[in-house]
C-alpha positions in Angstrom: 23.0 30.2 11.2 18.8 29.7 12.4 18.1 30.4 8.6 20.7 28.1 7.4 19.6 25.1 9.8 15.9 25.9 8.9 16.3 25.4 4.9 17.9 22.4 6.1 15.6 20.7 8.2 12.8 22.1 6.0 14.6 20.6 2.7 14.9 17.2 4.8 11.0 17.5 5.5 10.0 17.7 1.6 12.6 15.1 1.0 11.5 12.6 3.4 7.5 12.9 2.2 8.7 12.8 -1.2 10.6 9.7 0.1 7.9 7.6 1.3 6.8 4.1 -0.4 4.4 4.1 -3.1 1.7 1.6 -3.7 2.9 -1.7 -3.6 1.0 -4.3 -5.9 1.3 -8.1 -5.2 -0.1 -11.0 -6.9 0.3 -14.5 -6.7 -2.1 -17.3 -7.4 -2.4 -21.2 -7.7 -0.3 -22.5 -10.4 -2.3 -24.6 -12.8 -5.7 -23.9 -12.0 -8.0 -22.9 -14.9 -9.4 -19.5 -14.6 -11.6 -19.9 -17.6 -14.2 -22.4 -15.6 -15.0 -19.6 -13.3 -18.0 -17.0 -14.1 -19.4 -16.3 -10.8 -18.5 -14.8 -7.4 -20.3 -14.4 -4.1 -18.6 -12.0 -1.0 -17.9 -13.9 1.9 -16.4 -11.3 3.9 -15.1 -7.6 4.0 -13.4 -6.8 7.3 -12.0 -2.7 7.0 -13.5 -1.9 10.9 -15.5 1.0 8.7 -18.9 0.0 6.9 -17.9 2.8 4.8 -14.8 1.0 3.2 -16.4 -1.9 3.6 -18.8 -0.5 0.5 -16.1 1.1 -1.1 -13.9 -2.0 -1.2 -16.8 -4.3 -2.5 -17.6 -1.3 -4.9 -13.4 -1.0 -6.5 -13.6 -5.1 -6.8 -16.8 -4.9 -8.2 -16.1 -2.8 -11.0 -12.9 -4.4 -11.7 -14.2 -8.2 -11.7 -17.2 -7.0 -14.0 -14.7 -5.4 -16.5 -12.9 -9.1 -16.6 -16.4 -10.8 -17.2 -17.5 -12.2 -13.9 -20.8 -11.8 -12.4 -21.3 -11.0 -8.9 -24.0 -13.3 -7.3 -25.6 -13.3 -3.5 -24.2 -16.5 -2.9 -23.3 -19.8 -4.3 -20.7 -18.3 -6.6 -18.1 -20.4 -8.5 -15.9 -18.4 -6.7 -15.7 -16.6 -2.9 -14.5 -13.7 -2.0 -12.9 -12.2 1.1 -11.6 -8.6 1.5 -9.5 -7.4 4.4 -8.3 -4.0 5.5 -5.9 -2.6 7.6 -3.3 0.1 9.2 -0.4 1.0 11.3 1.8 4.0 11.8 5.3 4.2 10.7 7.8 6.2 10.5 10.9 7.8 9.0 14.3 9.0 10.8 16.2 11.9 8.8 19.5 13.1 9.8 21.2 16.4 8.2 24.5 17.2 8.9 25.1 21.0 9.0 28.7 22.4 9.3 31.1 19.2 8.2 33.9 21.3 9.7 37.5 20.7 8.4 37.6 16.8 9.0 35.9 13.7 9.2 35.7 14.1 13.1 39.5 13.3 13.1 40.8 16.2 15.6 44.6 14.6 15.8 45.2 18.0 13.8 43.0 20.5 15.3 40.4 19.8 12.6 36.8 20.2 13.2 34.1 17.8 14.1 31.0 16.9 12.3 29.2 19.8 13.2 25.2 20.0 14.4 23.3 17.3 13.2 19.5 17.8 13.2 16.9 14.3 13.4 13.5 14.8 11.8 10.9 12.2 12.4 8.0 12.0 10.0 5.1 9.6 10.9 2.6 8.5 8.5 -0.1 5.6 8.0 0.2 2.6 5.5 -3.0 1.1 4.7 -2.8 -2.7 3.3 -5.6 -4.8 1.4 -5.5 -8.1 0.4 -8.1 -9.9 -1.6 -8.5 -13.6 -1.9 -10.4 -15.4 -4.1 -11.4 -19.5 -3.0 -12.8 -22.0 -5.1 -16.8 -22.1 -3.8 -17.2 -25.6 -3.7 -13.5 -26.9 -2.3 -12.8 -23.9 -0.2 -9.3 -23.5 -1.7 -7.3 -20.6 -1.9 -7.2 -19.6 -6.1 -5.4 -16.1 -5.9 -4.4 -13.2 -3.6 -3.9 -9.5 -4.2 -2.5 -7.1 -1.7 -1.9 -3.6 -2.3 -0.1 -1.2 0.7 0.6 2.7 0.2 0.4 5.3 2.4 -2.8 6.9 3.6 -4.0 10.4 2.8 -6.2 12.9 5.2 -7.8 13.3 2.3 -10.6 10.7 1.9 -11.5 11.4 -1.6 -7.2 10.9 -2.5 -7.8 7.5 -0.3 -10.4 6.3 -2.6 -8.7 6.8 -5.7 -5.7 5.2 -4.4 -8.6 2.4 -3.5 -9.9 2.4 -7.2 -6.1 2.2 -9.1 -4.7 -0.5 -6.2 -7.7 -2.9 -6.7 -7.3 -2.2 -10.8 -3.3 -3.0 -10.7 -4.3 -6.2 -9.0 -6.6 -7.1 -11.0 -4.2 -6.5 -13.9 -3.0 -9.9 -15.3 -6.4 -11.9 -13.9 -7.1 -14.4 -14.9 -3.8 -15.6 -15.2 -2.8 -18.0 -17.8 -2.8 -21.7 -17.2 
């Protein structure tokens, strides 16, 4: 009956990571503005709370605005930039029902119960990072891309993640007037 329960809960386990969210990608941007007048961009900010991802952030936008034609400047650009990182904990709640017995809990008959029921909880860290771009000279907002996903132990998994979150939201820039 230990074994039985075990397979269970263990089954639940590798269900419940395989269960977690992916990356989600979200873009939206100002509806009639023209992309095309825009060739340059300064940072204004990166806020992660690590100078480490600060550099790594700056680095995956980098690379991704270059590949779309715009050239990073130390300031003054046509466009600003401000990058912002964070966390949190959450968690998931799995219940497995072991031993149904002969009923649905009815016991009018003599019938069975539900049986054990075993609660796993998994805790894990979503990382989000949003990505605005303002027009330099009248400080409004253009576009915003956020990306969340869950974070890895694994810092070089993290930065890959990084690298294919800031790619997806750059996918469809500049968007067409």
């Amino acid at each position: 009956m230990k074994l039985r329960l075990s397979l269970i809960v263990l089954s639940g386990l590798l269900f419940a990571t395989g269960a977690l969210p992916a990356q989600d990608i979200r873009m939206d941007y100002a509806h009639g503005t023209d992309f095309s007048h825009y060739k340059t961009y300064s940072w204004v900010q990166v806020n992660t709370s690590d100078s480490i991802w600060d550099a790594r952030v700056k680095s995956a936008v980098n690379s991704t605005l270059a590949a779309k034609g715009l050239k990073e400047i130390s300031s003054g650009g046509d466009l600003a930039i401000v990058a912002n990182r964070t966390s949190q904990e959450k968690q998931t709640l799995d219940t497995l029902y072991d031993g149904l017995g002969g009923g649905w809990g009815w016991r009018r008959f003599g019938g069975g119960g539900f049986g054990e029921a075993t609660t796993t909880t998994d805790t894990y860290r979503v990382g989000t990072l949003v990505v605005d771009l303002f027009d330099s000279s009248s400080k409004a907002l253009l576009w915003r891309g956020s990306s969340s996903g869950v974070l890895s132990s694994n810092s070089d998994k993290n930065l890959k993640n990084l690298d294919k979150a800031v790619q997806k939201m750059f996918e469809h820039y500049p968007p067409k007037p």
